[in-house]
Phi, psi and omega in degrees: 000131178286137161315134177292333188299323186294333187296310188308300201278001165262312200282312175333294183274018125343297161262351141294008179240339166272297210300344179267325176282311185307313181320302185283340168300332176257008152289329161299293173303327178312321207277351158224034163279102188330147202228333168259123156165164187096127158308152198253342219275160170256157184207193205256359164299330180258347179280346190282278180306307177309345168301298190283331155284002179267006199260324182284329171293334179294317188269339143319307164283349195279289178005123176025101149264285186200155170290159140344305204236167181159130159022091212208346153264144183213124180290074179335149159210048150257145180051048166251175162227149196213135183258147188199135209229108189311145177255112197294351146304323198289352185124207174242143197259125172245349165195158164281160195221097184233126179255090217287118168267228178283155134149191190209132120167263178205153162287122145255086200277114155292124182264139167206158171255292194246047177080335183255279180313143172221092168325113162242163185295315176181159174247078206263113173310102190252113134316158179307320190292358193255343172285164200046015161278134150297159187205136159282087211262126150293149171260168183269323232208108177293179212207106134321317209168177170107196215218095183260157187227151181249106200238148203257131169219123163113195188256084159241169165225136167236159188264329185182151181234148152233155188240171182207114151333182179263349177245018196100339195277146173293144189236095168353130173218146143229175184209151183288335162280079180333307187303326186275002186220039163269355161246060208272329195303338180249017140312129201249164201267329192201128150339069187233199215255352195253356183235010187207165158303145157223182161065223202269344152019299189267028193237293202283311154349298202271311164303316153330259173346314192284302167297284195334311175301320192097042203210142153349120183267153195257358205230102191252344159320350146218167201282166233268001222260336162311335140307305163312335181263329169317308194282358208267308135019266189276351161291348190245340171253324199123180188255062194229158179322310201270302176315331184266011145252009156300306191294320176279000190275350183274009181254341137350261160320320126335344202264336174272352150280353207267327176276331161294307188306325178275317150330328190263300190276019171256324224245359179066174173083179176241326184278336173271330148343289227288311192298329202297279183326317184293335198283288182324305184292348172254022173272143188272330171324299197278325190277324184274317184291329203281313179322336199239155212272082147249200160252006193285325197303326183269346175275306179284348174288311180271346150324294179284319193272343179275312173307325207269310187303336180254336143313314201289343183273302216295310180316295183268355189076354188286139196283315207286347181294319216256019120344262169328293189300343171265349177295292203307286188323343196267312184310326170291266167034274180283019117305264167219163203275012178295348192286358179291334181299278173307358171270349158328280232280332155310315190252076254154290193308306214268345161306313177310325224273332203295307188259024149231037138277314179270016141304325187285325227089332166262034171217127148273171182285337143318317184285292180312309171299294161329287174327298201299307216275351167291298164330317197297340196273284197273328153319307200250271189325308175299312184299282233283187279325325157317327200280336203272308204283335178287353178282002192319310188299318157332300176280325176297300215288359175258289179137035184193075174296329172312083167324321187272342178281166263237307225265333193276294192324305179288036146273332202284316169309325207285312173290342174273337145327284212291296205304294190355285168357277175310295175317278160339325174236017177296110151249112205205145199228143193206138177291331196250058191260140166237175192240170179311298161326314160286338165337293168003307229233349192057047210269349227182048169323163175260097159299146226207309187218151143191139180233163170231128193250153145022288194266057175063015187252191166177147195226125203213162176192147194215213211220076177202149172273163198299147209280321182314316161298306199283309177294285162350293168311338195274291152334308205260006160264353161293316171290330160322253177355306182287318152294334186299293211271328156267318177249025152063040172290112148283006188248331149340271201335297180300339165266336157301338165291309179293333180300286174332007205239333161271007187269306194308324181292332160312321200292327186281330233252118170253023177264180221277112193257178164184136194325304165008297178320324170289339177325307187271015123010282164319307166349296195269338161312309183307297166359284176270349164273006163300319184277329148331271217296306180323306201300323180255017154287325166298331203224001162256154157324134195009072159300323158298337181292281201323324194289345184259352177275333197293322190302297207283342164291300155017286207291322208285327156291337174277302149003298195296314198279334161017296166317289181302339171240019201253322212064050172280119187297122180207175176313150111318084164117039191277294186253127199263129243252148224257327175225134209283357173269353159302122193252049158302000000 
């Protein structure tokens, strides 16, 4: 595949020269085009459409998530041996089926017919990479009968042993241990993303699980509470594909109508809301990251709810909005620390807001003061207790539940520590890693899955935005930029800030990116062509026709790539890939 490096100096100024020539073509009409109009208030004609569209994006996403069912007792086998005993009926055994939980270290699986001698079979690695999966173990030896025995070193766990024909069929096993061979009905016929872990899953899933338990989490690298809504899932489903991707994918969903409400008090009116929200929702980004057990979904998720509470303050004036947006901020926070980025970008909003209020005249220097010592509280005091409160899982599983004691507080410093470290001094190298400029341009998706099956198909899905959102949005932050600064658009402003506010902090950082990153972006993308679309209900001729052929190009594009983002089985050469660096 050609280098993204050989890629970059073509695709880059190439399109930075459309977008700058589309730009000065909308400078003429920009500079005395109405910028207000349309009701802000919601009534139930918007609770209606955002009803409905969130209700066709939830059943588009809950669809093939993940199974249901899955494993759900696991057997410690550490420095244990476990006997499992072949049904001398069943056929011939030509491989194994071991459905792996937590823990990192190795299987040695043995064979005997007659209880002494033992041969072995296999050697099975279980890696950090290896958990919550089926694995397809080959034997050195087919099987008739007899006695395999499996002995486990380190701390691994298992879930189920299946023995298989060569055509597939299952072979009767009992064991002195119920659990590996108590679920046999849920051996799956072929090994996909709808019955296993994938990606970083196999960090966060698994670490979800470790906190419910109460047991030493392995994947610390970010703060627990995004893990926690993860576990909320699996408390509720099982420890199966679709419970531990139940939660981001309903916070997914919830994010379209909490972006239509905001879409309504930036631009008024019902149709650029409705296009704003559809634009999200058929965005592949947003379709993909909420489907996979990570934590990013919930940092765009308190992201998007901190931005809209602090319009509802600098717009409408409400303390309880700018409450609420520091309530948000501490949650996102105690999630992952990119949400720290948006509180920059909040306290920007709220520094302008603060002096041209005492320009106006309506904030004095009491009213100001009163305003900071408000901020410290819910900006400051409140996170960091949402942040402190989120290690809870940390202290129980240590043996030091007392949030406020000497021994939980150093669990806590101790882990902000570690993630600082870590984060900073990561070198690491990845085929689909990209850096902030291509994000820009959609140059360099994050592949997630791919498999190729037997009959000529393959089935694959990855991370990236929809191309219609990402150029279209880029574009239409020019025009922002040109209102925010020339015709003193305050609703420009405030989106172009939240963008910039995720953006900017990527261009220095040379440790290992991936589009993702760009993900709560999309937000303000969706935004800014929504403050488009405001301007050009007002002031083009059927203006509402374009916004709805541009909404519907969207959809017509999400549809096409569809395959590529469900993992849906299709040809070779089905979906033709828009850039030759798309790994489609």
């Amino acid at each position: 595949m050609t280098s993204m490096t050989k890629l970059a100096p073509y695709y880059l100024p190439s399109a930075c020269f459309l977008l700058l020539t589309v730009f000065f073509l909308l400078m003429p009409p920009l500079r005395s085009c109405a910028l207000a109009g349309g009701s802000r208030r919601l009534d139930r004609r918007d609770a209606l459409l955002a009803g409905v569209l969130t209700l066709a994006y939830a059943v588009c996403a809950f669809t093939g998530l993940g199974n249901t069912r899955s494993p759900q007792t696991f057997t410690d086998m550490e420095n244990r041996t476990v006997e499992l005993t072949l049904d001398l009926s069943g056929g011939t055994v030509s491989h194994l089926m071991l459905f792996t939980g937590v823990g990192i270290g190795d299987y040695q699986i043995r064979y005997t017919t007659d209880g002494t001698d033992d041969y072995e079979l296999a050697h099975f690695y279980q890696s950090h990479a290896d958990v919550l999966k089926w694995h397809d173990v080959d034997i050195d030896y087919w099987l008739t009968g007899g006695t395999i025995r499996i002995t486990g070193n380190y701390n691994v766990w298992l879930g189920e042993v299946a023995a298989l024909t060569e055509d597939g069929q299952l072979v009767g096993l009992t064991s002195e241990d119920a659990a590996l061979c108590d679920e046999q009905d849920l051996v799956p016929p072929k090994l996909t993303f709808m019955n296993s872990s994938y990606f970083d899953e196999i960090y966060h899933a698994r670490t979800a699980w470790e906190q419910l338990h109460r047991v030493p989490a392995y994947e610390i690298t970010h703060p627990p509470l995004g893990k926690t809504i993860i576990g909320l899932g699996i408390a509720l489903f099982g420890m199966t594909p679709f419970g531990w991707r139940f939660s981001g994918t309903l916070f997914g969903v919830l994010m379209l109508p909490l972006l239509y409400i905001l879409a309504k008090k930036l631009f008024g009116g019902r149709t650029v809301p409705t296009a704003c929200t559809a634009l999200m929702a058929t965005d592949f980004m947003h379709f993909v990251q909420t489907r996979i057990a990570t934590i990013d979904v919930y940092a765009v998720f308190f992201i998007l709810l901190m931005y809209l509470f602090m319009y509802l303050f600098v717009s409408e004036g409400k303390l309880w909005a700018l409450a609420l947006s520091g309530v948000s901020f501490g949650l996102g926070a105690a999630c992952k620390w990119t949400c720290l980025y948006a509180g920059a970008g909040l306290a920007v909003l709220w520094a302008i807001w603060a002096v041209e209020s005492a320009k106006s005249g309506a904030l004095g220097w009491k009213g100001f003061l009163k305003n900071c010592g408000f901020c410290v509280v819910f900006f400051i005091l409140v996170p960091v207790l949402i942040y402190d409160l989120a290690y809870l899982p940390y202290g129980l599983a240590a043996g030091h539940p007392n949030p406020f004691s000497a021994d939980y507080i150093r669990i806590v410093l101790r882990n902000q520590k570690y993630m600082f470290s870590y984060h900073s001094a990561l070198v690491s190298t990845h085929p689909y890693s990209s850096r902030w400029y291509q994000w820009l341009l959609d140059i360099r998706p994050i592949l997630y899955y791919l498999e190729y099956f037997p009959n000529g198909t393959h089935a694959s899905f990855g991370a990236w935005v929809n191309p219609v959102l990402c150029w279209g949005g880029l574009l239409a932050l020019f025009a922002l930029a040109y209102l925010a600064v020339v015709r003193r658009d305050k609703v420009s402003r405030f989106i172009l800030i939240g963008y910039l506010a995720q953006l900017l902090p990527w261009i220095p950082v040379t440790r290992l990116t991936f589009a993702y990153h760009y993900f709560p972006c999309t937000l303000f993308l969706a935004l800014a062509l929504g403050r488009c679309f405001s301007v050009m209900r007002l002031n083009v001729p059927r203006g509402r026709l374009w916004i709805a052929g541009f909404t519907g190009l969207s959809l017509a594009v999400f549809i096409l790539f569809y395959p590529s983002l469900a993992g849906l089985p299709v040809r070779s050469g089905f979906l033709r890939s828009w850039l030759p660096t798309w790994p489609f």
